[in-house]
Gaussian input, Z-matrix of N, CA and C with variables (Angstrom, degrees):
# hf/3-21g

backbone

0 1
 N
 C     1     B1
 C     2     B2     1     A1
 N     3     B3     2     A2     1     D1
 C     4     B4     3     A3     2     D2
 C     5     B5     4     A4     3     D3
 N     6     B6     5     A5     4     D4
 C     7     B7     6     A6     5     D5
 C     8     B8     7     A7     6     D6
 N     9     B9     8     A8     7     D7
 C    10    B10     9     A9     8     D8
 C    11    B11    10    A10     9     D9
 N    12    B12    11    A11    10    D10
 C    13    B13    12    A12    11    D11
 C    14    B14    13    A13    12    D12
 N    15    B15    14    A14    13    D13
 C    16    B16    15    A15    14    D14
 C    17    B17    16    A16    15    D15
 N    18    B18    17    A17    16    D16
 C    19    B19    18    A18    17    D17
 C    20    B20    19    A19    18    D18
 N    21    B21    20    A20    19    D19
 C    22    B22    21    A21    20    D20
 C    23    B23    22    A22    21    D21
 N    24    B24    23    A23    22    D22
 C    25    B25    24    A24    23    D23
 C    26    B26    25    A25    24    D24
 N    27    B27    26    A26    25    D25
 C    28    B28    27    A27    26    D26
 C    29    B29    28    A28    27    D27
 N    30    B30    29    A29    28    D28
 C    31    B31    30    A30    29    D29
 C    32    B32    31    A31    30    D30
 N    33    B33    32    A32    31    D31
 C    34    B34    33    A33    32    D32
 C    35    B35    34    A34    33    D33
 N    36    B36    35    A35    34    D34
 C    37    B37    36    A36    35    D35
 C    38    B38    37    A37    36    D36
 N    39    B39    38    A38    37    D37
 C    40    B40    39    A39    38    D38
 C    41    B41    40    A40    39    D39
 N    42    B42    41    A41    40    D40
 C    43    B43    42    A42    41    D41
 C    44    B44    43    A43    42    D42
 N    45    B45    44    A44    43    D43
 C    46    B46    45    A45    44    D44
 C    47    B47    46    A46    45    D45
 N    48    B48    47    A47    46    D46
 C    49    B49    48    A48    47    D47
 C    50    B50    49    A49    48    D48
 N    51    B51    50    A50    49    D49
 C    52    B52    51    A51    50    D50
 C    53    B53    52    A52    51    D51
 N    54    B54    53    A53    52    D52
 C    55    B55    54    A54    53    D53
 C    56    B56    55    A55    54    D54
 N    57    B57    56    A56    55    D55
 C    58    B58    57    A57    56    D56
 C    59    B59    58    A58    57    D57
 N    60    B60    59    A59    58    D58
 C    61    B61    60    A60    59    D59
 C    62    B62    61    A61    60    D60
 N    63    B63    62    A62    61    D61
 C    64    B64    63    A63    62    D62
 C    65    B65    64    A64    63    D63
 N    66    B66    65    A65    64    D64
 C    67    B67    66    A66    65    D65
 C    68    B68    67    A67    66    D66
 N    69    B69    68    A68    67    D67
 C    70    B70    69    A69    68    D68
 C    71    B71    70    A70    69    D69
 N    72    B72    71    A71    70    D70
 C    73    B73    72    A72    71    D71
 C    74    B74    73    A73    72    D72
 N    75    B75    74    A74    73    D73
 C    76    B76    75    A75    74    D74
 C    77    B77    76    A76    75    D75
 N    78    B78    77    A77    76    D76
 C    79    B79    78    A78    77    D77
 C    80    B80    79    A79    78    D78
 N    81    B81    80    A80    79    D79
 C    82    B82    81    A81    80    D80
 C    83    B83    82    A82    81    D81
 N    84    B84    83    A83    82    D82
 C    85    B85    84    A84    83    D83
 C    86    B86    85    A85    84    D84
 N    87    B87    86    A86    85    D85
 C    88    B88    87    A87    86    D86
 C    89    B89    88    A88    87    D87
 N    90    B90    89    A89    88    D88
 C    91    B91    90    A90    89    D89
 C    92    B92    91    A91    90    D90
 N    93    B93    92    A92    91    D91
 C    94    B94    93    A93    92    D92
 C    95    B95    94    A94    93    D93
 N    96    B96    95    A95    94    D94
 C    97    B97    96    A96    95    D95
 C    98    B98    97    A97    96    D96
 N    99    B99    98    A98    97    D97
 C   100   B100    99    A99    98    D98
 C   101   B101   100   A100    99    D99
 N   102   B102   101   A101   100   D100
 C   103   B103   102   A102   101   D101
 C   104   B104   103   A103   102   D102
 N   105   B105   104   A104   103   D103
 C   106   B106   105   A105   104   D104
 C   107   B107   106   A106   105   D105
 N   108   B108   107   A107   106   D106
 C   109   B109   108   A108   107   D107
 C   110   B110   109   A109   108   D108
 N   111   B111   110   A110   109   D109
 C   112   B112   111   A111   110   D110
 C   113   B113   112   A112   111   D111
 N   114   B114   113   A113   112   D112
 C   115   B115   114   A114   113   D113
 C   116   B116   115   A115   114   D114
 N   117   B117   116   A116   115   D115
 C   118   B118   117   A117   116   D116
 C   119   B119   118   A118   117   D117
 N   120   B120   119   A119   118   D118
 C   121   B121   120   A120   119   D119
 C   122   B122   121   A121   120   D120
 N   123   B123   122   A122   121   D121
 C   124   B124   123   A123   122   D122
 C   125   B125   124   A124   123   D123
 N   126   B126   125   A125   124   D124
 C   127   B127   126   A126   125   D125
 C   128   B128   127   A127   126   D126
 N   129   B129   128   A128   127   D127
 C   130   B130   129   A129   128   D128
 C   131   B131   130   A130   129   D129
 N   132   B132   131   A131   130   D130
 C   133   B133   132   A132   131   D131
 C   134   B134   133   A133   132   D132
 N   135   B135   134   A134   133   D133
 C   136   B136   135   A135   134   D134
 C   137   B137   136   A136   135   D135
 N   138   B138   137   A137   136   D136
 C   139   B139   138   A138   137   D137
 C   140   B140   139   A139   138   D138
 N   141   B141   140   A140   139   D139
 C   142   B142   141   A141   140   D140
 C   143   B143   142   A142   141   D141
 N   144   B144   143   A143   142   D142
 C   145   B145   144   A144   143   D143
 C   146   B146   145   A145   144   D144
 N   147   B147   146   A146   145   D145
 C   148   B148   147   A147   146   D146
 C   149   B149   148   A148   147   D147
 N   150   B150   149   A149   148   D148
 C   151   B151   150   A150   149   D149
 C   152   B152   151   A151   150   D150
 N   153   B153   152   A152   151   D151
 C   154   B154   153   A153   152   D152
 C   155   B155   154   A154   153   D153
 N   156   B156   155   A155   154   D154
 C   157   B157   156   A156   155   D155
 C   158   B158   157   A157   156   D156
 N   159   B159   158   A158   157   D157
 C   160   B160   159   A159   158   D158
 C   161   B161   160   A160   159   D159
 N   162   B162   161   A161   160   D160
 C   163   B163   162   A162   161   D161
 C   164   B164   163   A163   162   D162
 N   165   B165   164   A164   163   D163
 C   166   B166   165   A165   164   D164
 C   167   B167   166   A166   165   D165
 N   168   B168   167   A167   166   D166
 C   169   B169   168   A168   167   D167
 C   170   B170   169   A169   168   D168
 N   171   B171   170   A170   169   D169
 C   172   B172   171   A171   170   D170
 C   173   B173   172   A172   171   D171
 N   174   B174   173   A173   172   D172
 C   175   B175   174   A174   173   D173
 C   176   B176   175   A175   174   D174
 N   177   B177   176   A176   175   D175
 C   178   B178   177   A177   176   D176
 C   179   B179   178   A178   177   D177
 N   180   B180   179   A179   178   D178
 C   181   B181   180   A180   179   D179
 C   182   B182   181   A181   180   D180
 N   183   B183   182   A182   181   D181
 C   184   B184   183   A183   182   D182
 C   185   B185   184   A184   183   D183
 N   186   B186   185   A185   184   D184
 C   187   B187   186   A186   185   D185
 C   188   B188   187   A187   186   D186
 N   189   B189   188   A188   187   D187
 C   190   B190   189   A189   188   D188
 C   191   B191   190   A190   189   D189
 N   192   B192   191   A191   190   D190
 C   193   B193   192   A192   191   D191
 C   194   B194   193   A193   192   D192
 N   195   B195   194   A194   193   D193
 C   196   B196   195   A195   194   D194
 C   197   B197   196   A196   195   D195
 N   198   B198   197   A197   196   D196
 C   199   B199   198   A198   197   D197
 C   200   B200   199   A199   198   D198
 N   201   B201   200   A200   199   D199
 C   202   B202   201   A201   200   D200
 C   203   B203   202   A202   201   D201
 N   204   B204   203   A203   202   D202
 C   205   B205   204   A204   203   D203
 C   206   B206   205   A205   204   D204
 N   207   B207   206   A206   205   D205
 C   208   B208   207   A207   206   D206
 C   209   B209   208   A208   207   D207
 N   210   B210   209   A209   208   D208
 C   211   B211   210   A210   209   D209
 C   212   B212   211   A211   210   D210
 N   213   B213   212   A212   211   D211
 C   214   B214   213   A213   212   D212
 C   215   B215   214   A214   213   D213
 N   216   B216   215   A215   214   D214
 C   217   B217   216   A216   215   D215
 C   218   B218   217   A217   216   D216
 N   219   B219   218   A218   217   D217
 C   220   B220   219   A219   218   D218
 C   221   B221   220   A220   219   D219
 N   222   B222   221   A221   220   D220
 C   223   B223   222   A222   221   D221
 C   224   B224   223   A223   222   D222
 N   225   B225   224   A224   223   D223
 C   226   B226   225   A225   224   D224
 C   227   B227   226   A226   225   D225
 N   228   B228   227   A227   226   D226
 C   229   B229   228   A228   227   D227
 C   230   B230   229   A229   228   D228
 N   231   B231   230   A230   229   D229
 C   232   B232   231   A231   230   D230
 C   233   B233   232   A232   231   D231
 N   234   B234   233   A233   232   D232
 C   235   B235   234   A234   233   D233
 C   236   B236   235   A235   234   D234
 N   237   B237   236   A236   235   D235
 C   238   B238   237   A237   236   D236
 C   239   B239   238   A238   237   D237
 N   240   B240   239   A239   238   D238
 C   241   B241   240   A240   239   D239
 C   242   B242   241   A241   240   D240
 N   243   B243   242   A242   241   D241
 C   244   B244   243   A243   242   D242
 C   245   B245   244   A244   243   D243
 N   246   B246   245   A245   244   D244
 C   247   B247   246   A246   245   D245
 C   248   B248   247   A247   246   D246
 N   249   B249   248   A248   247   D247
 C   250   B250   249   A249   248   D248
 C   251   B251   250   A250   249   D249
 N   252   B252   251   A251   250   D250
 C   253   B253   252   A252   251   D251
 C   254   B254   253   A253   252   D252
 N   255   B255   254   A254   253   D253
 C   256   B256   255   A255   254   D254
 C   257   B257   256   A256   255   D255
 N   258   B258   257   A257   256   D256
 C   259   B259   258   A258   257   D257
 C   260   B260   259   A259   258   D258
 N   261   B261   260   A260   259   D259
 C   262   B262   261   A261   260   D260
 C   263   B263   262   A262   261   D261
 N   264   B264   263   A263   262   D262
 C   265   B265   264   A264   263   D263
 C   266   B266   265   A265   264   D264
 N   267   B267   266   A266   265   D265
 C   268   B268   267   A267   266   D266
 C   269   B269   268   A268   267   D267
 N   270   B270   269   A269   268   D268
 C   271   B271   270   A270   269   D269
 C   272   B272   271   A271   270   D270
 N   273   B273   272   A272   271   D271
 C   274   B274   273   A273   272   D272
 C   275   B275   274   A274   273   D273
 N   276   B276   275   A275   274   D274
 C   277   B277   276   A276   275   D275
 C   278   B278   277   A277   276   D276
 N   279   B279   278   A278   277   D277
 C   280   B280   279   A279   278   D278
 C   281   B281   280   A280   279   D279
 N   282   B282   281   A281   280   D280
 C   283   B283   282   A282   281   D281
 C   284   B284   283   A283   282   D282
 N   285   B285   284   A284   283   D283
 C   286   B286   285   A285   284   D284
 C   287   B287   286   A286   285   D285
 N   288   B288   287   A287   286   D286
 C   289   B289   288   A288   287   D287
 C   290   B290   289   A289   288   D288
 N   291   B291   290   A290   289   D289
 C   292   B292   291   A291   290   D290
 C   293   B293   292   A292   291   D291
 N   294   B294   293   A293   292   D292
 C   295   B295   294   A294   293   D293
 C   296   B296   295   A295   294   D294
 N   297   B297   296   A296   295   D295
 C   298   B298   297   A297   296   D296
 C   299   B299   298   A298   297   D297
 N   300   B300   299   A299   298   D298
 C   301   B301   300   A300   299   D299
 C   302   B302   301   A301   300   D300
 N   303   B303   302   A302   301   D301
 C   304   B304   303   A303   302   D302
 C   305   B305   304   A304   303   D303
 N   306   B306   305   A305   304   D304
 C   307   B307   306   A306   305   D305
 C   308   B308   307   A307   306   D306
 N   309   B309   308   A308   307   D307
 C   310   B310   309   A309   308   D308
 C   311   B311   310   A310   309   D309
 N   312   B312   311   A311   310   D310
 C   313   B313   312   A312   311   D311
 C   314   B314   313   A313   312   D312
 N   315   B315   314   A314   313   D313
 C   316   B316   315   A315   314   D314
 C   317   B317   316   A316   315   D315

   B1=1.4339
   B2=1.5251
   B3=1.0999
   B4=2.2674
   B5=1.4673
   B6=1.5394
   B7=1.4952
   B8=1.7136
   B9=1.3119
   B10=1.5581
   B11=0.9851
   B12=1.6992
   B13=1.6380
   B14=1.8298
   B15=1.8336
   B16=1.3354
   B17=1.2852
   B18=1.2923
   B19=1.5220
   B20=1.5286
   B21=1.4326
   B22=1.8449
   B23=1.4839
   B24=1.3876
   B25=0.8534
   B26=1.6983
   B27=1.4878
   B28=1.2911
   B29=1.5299
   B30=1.1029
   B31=1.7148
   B32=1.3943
   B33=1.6019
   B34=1.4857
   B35=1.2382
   B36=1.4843
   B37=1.6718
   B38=1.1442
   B39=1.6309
   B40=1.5679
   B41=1.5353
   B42=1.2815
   B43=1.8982
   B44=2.1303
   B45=1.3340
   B46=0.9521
   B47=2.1249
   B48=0.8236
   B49=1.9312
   B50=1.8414
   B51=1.2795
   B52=1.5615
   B53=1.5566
   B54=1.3143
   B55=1.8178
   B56=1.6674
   B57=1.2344
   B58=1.1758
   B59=1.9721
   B60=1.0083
   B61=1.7044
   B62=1.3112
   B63=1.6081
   B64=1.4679
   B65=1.8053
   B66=1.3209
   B67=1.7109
   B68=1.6446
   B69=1.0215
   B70=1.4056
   B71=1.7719
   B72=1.1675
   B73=1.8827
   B74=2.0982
   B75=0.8540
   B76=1.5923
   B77=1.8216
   B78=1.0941
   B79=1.3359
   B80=1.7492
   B81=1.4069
   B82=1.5932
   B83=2.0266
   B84=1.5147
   B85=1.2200
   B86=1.7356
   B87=0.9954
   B88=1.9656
   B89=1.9186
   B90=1.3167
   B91=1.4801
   B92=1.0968
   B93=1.4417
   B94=1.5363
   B95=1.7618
   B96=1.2739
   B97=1.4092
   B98=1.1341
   B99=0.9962
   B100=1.6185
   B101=1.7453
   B102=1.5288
   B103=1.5370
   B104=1.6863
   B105=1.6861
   B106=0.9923
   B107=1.9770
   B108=1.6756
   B109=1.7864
   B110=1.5599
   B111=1.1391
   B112=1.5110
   B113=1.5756
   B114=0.9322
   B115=1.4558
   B116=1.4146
   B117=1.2663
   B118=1.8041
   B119=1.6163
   B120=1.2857
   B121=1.7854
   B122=1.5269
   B123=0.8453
   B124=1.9355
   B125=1.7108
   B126=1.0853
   B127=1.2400
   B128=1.3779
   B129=1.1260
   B130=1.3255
   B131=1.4985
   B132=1.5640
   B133=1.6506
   B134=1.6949
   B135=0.9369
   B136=1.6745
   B137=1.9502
   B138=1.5123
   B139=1.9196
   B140=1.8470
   B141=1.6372
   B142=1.7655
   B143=1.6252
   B144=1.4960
   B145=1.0707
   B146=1.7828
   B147=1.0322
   B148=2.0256
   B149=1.2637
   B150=1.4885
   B151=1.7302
   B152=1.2934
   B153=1.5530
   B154=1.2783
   B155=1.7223
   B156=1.4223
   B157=1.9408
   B158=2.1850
   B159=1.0607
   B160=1.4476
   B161=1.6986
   B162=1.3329
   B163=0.8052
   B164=1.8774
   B165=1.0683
   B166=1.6313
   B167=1.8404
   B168=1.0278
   B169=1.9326
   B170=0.9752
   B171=1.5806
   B172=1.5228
   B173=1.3032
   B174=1.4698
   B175=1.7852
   B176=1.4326
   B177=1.7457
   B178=1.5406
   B179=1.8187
   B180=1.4140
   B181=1.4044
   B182=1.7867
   B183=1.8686
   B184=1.6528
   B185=1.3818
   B186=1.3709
   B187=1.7800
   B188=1.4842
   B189=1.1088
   B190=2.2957
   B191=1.9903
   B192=1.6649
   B193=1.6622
   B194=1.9716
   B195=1.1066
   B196=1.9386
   B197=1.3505
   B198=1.5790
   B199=1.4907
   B200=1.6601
   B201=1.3519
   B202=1.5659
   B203=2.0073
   B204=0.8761
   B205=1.1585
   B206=1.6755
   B207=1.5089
   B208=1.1230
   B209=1.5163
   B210=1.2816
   B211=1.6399
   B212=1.2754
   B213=1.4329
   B214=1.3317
   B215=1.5707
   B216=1.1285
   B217=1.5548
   B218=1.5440
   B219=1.4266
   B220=1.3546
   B221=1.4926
   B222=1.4112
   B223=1.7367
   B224=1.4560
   B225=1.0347
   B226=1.5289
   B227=1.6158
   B228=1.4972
   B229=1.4521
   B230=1.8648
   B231=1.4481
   B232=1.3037
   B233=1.2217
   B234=1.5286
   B235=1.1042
   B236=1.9646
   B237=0.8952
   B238=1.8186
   B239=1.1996
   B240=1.2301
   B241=1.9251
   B242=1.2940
   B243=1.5163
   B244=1.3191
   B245=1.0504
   B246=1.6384
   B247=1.2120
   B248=1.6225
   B249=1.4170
   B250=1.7491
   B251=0.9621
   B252=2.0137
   B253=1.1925
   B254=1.5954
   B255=1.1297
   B256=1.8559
   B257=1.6329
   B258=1.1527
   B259=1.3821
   B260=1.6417
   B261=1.0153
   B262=1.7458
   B263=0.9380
   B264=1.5130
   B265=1.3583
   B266=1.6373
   B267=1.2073
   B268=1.7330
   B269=1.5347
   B270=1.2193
   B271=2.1247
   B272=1.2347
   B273=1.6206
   B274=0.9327
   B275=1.8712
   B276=0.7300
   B277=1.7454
   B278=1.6428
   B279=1.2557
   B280=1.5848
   B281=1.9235
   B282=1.0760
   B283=1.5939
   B284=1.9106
   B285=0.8449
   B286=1.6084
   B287=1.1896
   B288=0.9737
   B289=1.1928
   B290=1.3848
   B291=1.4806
   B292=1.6687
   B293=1.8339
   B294=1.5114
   B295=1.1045
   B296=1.4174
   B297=1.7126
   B298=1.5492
   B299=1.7313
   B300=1.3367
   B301=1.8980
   B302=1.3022
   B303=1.0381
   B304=1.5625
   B305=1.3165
   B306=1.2615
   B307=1.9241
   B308=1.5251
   B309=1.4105
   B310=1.5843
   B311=1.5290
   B312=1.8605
   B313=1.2989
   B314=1.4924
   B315=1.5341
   B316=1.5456
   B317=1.6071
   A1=110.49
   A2=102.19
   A3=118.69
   A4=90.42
   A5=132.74
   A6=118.42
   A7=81.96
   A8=142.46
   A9=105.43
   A10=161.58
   A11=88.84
   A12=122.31
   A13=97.19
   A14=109.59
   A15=106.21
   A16=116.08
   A17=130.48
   A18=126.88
   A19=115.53
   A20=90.87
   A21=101.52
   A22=123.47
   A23=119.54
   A24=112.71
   A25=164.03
   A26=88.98
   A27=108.10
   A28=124.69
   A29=94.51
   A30=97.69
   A31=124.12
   A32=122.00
   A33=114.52
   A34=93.93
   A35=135.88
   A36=126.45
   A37=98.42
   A38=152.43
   A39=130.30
   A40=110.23
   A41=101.75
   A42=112.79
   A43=102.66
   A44=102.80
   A45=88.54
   A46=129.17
   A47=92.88
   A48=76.88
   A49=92.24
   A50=119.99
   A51=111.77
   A52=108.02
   A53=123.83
   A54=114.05
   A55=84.75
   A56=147.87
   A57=145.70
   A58=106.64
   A59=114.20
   A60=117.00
   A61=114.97
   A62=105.95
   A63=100.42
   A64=96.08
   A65=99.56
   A66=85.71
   A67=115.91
   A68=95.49
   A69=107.36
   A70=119.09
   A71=113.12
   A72=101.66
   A73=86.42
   A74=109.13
   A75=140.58
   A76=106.53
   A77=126.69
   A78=127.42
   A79=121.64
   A80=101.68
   A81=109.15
   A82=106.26
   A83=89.65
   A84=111.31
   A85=117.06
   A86=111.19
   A87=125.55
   A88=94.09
   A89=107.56
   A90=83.35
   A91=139.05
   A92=124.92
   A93=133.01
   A94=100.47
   A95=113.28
   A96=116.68
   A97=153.06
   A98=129.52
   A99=139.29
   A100=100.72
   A101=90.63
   A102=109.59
   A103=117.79
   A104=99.42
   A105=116.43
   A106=111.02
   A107=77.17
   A108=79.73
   A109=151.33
   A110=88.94
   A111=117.54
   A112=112.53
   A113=139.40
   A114=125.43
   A115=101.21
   A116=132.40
   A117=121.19
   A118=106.43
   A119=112.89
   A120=122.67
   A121=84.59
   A122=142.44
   A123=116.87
   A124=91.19
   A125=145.00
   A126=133.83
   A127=110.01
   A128=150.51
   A129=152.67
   A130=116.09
   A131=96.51
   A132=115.16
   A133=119.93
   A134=99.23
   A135=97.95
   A136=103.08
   A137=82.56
   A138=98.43
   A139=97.25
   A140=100.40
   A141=84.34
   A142=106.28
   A143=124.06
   A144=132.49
   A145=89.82
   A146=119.67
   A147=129.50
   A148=119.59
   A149=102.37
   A150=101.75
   A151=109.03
   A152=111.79
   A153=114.35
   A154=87.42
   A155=102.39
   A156=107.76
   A157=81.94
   A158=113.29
   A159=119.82
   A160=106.88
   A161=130.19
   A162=111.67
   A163=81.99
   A164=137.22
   A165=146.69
   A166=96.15
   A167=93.83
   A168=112.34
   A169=99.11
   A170=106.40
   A171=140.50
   A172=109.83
   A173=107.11
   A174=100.05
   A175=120.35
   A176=107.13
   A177=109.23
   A178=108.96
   A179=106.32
   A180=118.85
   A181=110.82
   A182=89.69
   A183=93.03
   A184=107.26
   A185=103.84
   A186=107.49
   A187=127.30
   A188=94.83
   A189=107.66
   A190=66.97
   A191=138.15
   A192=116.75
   A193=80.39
   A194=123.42
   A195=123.67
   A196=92.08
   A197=116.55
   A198=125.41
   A199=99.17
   A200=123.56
   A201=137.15
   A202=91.02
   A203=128.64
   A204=126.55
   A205=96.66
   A206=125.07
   A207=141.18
   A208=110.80
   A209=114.75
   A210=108.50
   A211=115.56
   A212=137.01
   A213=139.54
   A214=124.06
   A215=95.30
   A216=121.85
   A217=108.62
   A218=114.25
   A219=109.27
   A220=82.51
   A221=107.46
   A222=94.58
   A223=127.64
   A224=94.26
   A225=92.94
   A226=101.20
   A227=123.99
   A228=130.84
   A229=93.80
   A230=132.71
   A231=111.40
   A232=137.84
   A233=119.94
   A234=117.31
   A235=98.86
   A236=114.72
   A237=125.67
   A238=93.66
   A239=103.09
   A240=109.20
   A241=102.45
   A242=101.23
   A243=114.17
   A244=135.54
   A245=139.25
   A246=135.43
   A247=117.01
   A248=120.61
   A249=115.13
   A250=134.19
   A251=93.23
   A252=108.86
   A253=121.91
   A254=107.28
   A255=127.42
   A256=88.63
   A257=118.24
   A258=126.82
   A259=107.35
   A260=127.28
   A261=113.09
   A262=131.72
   A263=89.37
   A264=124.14
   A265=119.63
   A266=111.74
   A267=126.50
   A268=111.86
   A269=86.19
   A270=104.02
   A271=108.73
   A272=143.04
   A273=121.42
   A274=79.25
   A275=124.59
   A276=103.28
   A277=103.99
   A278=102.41
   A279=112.17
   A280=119.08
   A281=84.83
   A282=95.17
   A283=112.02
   A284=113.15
   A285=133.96
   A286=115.52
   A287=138.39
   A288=140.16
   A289=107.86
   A290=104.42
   A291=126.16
   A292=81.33
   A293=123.12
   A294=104.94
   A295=157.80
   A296=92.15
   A297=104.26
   A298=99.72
   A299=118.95
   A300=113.09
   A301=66.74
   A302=122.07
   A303=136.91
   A304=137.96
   A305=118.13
   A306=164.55
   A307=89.75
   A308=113.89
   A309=108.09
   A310=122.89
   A311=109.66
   A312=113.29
   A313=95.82
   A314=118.90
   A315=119.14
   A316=109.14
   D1=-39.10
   D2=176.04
   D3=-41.46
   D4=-55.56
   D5=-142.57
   D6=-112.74
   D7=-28.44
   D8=139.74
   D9=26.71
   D10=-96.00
   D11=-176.78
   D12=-69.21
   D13=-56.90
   D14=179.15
   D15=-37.45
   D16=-52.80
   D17=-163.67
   D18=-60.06
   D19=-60.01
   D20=163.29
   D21=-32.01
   D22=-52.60
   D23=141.00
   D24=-11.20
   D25=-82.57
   D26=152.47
   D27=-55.46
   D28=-49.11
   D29=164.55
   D30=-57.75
   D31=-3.14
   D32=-175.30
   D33=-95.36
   D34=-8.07
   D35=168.94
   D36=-78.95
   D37=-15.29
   D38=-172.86
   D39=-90.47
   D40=-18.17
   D41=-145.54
   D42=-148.95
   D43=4.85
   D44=164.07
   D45=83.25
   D46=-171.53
   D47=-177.92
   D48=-119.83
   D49=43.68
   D50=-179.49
   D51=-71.68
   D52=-147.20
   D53=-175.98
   D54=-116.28
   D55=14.62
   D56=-176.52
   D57=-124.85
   D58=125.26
   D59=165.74
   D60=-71.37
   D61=-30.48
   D62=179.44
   D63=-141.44
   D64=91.44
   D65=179.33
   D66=-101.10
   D67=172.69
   D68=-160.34
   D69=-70.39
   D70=161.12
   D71=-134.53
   D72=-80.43
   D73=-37.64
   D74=-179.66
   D75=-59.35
   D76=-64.50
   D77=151.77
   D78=-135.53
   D79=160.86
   D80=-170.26
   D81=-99.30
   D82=10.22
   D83=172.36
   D84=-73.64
   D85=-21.85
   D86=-133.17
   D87=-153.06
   D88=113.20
   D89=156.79
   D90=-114.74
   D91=-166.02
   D92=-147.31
   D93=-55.23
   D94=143.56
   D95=170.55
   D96=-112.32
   D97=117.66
   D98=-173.56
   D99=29.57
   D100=-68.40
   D101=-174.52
   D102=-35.58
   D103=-63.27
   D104=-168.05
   D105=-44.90
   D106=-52.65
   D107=168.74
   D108=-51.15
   D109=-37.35
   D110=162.78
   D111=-81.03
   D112=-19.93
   D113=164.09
   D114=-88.78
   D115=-35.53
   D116=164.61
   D117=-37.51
   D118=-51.04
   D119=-166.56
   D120=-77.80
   D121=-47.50
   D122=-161.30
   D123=-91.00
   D124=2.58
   D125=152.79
   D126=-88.15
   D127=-15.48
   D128=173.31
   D129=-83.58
   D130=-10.40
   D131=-177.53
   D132=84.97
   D133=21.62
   D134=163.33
   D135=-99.33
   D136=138.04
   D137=178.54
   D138=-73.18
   D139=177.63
   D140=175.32
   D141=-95.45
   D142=19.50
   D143=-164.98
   D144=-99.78
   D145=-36.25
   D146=166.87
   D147=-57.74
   D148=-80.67
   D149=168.59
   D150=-145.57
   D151=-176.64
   D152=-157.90
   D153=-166.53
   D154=163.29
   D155=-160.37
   D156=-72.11
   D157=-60.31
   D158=175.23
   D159=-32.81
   D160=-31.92
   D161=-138.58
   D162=-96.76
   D163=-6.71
   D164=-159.55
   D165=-82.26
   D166=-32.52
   D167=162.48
   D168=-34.59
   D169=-94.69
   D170=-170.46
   D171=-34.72
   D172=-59.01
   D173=-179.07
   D174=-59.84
   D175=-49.20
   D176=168.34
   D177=-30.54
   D178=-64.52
   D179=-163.73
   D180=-36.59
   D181=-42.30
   D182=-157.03
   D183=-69.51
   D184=-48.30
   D185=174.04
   D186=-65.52
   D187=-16.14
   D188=-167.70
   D189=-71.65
   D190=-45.05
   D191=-129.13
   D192=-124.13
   D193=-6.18
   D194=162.44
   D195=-64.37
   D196=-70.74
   D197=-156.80
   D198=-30.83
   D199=-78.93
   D200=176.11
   D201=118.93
   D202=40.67
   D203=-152.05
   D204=-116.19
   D205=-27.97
   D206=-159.25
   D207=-131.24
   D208=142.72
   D209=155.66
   D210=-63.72
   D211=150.57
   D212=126.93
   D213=2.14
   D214=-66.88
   D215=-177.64
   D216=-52.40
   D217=-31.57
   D218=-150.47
   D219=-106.59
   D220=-38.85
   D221=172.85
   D222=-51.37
   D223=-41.79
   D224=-156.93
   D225=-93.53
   D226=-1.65
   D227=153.28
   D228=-66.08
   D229=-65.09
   D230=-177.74
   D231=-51.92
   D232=-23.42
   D233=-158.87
   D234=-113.26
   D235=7.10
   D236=-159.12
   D237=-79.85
   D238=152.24
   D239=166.63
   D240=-74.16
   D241=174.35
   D242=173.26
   D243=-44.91
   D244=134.77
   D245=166.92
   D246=-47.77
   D247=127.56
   D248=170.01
   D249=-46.72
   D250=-58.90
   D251=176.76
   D252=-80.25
   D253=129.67
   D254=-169.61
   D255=-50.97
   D256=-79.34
   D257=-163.56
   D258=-61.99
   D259=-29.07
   D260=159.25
   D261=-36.61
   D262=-71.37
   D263=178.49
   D264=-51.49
   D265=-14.73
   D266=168.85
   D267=-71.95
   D268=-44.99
   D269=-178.89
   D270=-92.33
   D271=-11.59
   D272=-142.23
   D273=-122.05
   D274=59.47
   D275=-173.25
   D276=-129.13
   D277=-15.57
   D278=178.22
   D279=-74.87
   D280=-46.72
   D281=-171.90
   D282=-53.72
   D283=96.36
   D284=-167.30
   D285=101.69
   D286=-14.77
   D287=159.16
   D288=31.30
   D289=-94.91
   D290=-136.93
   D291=-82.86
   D292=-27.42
   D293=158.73
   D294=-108.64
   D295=37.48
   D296=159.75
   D297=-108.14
   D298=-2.11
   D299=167.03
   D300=-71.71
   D301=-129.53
   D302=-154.95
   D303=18.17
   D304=-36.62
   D305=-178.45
   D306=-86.31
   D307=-71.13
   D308=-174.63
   D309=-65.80
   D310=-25.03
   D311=179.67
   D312=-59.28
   D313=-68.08
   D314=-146.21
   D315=-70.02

């Protein structure tokens, strides 16, 4: 999480202190999109059959649950989209907690 925070950081000299690290080229309202990502990767030379912005998920996923270091449970609480519900999602942010720091440290 230490070298993280640094990047973030560092990143507020390219892009500024907006509510986005990487916002979207169109507004600093909205950020960068799916799209955008995936045409970075097919210019870098990956086909979309290689990788894909979705696919940085997937890999996280496979190694966060190879390692054996984590429950399931706790993974896939870190790596999940957003909660729907507004009010869950208020209460629900604790439960793994200390082990998605942990997930993000290693």
């Amino acid at each position: 999480m230490k070298q993280s925070i640094a990047i973030l950081r560092d990143m507020q000299a390219l892009t500024g202190r907006g509510l986005y690290v990487f916002p979207s080229i169109r507004s600093t309202s909205r950020p960068m999109s799916e799209n955008t990502i995936n045409g970075a990767l097919r210019r870098l030379g990956y086909g979309g059959d290689e990788m894909t912005a979705h696919g940085f998920r997937s890999t996280a996923n496979s190694l966060l649950n190879e390692s054996g270091m984590w429950p399931a449970d706790a993974i896939e609480r870190a790596l999940s989209h957003r909660e729907g519900n507004q009010v869950r999602a208020a209460y629900h942010r604790s439960i793994y907690w200390q082990e998605s720091v942990q997930m993000a440290q290693w």
